[in-house]
Backbone as CSV, one residue per row, in Angstrom:
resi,resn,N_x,N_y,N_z,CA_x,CA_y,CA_z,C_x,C_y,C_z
1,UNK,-17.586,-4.204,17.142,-18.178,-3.488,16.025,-17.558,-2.105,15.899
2,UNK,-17.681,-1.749,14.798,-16.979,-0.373,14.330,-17.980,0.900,14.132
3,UNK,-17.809,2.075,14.979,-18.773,2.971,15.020,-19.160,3.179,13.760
4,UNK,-20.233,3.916,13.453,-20.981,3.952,12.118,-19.871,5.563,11.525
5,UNK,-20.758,5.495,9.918,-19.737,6.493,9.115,-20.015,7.180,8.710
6,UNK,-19.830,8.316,8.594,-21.393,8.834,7.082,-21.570,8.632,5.565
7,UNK,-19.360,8.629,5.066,-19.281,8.182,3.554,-18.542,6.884,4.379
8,UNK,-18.717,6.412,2.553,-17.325,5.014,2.698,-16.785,5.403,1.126
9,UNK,-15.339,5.766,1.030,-14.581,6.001,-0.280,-14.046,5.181,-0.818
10,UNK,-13.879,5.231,-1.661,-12.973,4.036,-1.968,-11.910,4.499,-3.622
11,UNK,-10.736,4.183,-3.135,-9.667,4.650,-4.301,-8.425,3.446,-4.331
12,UNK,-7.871,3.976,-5.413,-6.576,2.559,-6.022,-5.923,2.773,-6.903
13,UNK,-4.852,2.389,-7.142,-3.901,2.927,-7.922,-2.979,3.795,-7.523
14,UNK,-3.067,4.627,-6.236,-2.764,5.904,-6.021,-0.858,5.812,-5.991
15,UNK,-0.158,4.702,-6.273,0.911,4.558,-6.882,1.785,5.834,-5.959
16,UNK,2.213,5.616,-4.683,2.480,6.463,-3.368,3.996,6.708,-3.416
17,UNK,4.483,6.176,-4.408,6.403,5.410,-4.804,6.188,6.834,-5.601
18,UNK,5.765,7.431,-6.106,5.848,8.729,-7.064,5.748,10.041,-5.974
19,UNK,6.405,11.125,-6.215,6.312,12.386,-5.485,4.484,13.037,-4.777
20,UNK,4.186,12.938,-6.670,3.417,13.606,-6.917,1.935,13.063,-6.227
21,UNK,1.968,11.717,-6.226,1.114,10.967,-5.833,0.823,11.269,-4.212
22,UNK,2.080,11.523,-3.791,2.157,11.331,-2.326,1.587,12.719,-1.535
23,UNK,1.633,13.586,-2.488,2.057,15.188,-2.063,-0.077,14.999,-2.592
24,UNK,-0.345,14.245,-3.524,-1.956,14.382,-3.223,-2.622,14.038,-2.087
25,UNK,-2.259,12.845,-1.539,-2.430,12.368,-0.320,-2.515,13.308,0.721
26,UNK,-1.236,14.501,0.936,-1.292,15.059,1.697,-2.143,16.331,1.417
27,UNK,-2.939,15.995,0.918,-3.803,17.277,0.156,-4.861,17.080,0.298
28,UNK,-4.951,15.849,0.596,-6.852,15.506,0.873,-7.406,15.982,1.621
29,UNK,-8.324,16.770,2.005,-9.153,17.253,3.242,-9.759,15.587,3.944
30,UNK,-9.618,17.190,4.926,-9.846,15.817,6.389,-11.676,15.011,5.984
31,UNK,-11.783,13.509,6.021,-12.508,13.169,6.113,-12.726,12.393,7.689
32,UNK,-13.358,13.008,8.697,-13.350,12.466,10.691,-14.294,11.784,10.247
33,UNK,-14.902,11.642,9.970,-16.441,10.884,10.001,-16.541,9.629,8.717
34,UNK,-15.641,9.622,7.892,-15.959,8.743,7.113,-14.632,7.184,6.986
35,UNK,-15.017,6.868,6.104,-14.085,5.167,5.792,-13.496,5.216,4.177
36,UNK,-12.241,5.156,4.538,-11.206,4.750,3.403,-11.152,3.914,2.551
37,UNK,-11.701,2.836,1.908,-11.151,1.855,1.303,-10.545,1.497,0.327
38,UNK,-8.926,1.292,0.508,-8.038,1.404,-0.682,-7.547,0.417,-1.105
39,UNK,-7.729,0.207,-2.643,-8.099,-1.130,-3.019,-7.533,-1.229,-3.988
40,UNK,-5.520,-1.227,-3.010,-4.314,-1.994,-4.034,-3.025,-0.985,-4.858
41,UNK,-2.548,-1.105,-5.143,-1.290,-0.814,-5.716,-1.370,1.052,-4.795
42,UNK,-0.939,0.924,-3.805,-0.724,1.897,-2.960,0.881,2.186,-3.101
43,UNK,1.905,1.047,-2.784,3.363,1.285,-3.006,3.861,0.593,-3.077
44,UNK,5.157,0.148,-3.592,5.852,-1.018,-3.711,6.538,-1.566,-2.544
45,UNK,7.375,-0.583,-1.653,8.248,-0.836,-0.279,7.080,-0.545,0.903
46,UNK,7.675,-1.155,1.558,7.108,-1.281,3.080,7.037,0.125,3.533
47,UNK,8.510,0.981,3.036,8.530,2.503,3.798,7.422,3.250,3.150
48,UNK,7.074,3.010,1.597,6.380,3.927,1.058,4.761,3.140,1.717
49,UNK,4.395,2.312,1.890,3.118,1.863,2.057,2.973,2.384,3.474
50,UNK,3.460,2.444,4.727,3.411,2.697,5.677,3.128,4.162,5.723
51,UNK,3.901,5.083,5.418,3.895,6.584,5.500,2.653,6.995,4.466
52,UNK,1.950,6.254,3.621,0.907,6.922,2.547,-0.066,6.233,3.675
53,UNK,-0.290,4.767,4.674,-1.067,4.541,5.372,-1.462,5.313,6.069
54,UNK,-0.433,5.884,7.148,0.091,6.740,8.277,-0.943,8.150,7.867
55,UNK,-0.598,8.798,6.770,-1.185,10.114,6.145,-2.481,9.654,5.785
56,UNK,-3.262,8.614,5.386,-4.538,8.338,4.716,-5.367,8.051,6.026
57,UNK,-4.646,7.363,7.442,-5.268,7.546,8.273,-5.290,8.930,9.151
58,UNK,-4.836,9.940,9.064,-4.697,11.002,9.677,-6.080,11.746,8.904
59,UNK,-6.749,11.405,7.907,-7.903,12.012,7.192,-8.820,11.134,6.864
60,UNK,-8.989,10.292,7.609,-10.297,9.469,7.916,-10.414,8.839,9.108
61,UNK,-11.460,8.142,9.136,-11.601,8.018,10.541,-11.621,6.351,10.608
62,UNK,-11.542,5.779,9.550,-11.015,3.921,9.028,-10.602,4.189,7.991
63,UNK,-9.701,3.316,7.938,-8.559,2.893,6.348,-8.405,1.496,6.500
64,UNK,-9.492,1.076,5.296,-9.222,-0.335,5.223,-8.368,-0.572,3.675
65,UNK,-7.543,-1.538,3.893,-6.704,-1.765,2.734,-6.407,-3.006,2.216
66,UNK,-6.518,-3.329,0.756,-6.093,-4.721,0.408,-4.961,-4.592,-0.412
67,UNK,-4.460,-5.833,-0.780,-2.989,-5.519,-1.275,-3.408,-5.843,-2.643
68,UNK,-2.792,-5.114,-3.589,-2.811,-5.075,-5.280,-1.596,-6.080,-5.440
69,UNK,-1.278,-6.015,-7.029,-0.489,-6.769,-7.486,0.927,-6.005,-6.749
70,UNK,0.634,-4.728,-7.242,2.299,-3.983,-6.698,2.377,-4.414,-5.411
71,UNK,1.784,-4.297,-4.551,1.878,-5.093,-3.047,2.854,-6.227,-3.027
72,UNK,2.506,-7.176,-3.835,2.958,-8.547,-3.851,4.607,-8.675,-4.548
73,UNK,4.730,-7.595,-5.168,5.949,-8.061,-5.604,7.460,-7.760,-4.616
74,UNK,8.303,-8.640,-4.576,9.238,-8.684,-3.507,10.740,-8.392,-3.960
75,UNK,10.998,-6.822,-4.074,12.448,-6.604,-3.777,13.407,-6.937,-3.799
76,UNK,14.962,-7.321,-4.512,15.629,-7.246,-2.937,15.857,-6.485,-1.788
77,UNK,15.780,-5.479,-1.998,15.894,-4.657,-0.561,14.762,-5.298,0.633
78,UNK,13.529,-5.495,-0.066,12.390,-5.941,0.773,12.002,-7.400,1.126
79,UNK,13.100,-8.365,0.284,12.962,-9.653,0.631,12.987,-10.213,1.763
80,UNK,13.474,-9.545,2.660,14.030,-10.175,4.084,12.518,-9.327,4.944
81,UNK,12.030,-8.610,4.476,10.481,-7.581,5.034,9.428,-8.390,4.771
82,UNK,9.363,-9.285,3.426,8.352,-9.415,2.933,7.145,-9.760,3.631
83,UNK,7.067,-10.460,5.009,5.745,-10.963,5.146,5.385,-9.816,6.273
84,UNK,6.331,-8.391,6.453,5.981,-7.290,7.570,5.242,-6.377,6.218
85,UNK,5.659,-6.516,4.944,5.102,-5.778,4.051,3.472,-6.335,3.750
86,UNK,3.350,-7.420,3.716,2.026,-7.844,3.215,0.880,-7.936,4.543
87,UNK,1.575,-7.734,5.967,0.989,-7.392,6.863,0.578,-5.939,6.915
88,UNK,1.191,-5.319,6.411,1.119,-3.771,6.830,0.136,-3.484,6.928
């Protein structure tokens, strides 16, 4: 079981492949006590989904995530990633 929380958030869209998007992320005040839930089109590549993960968990204290449509779509650069991307 997962210790208790005080909020649970929840956001989507946040489209992490853009500068601007990313540089909000790193802008969020720290939430220690609460739960993330981000629900989809976070980034298109594996590098960008990982590093907006990486930062979204550094300001909460759970980040749960499901994959959007942008999730699903496969690259070529990311074709040979694809099933480390939909794990992420």
């Amino acid at each position: 079981w997962l210790e208790p929380v005080s909020h649970v958030w929840s956001i989507g869209d946040v489209h992490a492949d853009f500068k601007e998007n990313l540089a909000w992320i790193n802008e969020l005040p720290a939430h220690s006590n609460d739960a993330l839930l981000v629900t989809g089109n976070l980034g298109t590549s594996l590098q960008v989904l990982a590093r907006a993960l990486k930062r979204l968990k550094k300001r909460f204290k759970y980040v749960f995530y499901v994959l959007g449509n942008q999730e699903l779509w496969v690259t070529k650069q990311d074709r040979h990633y694809a099933h480390r991307k939909h794990s992420a």
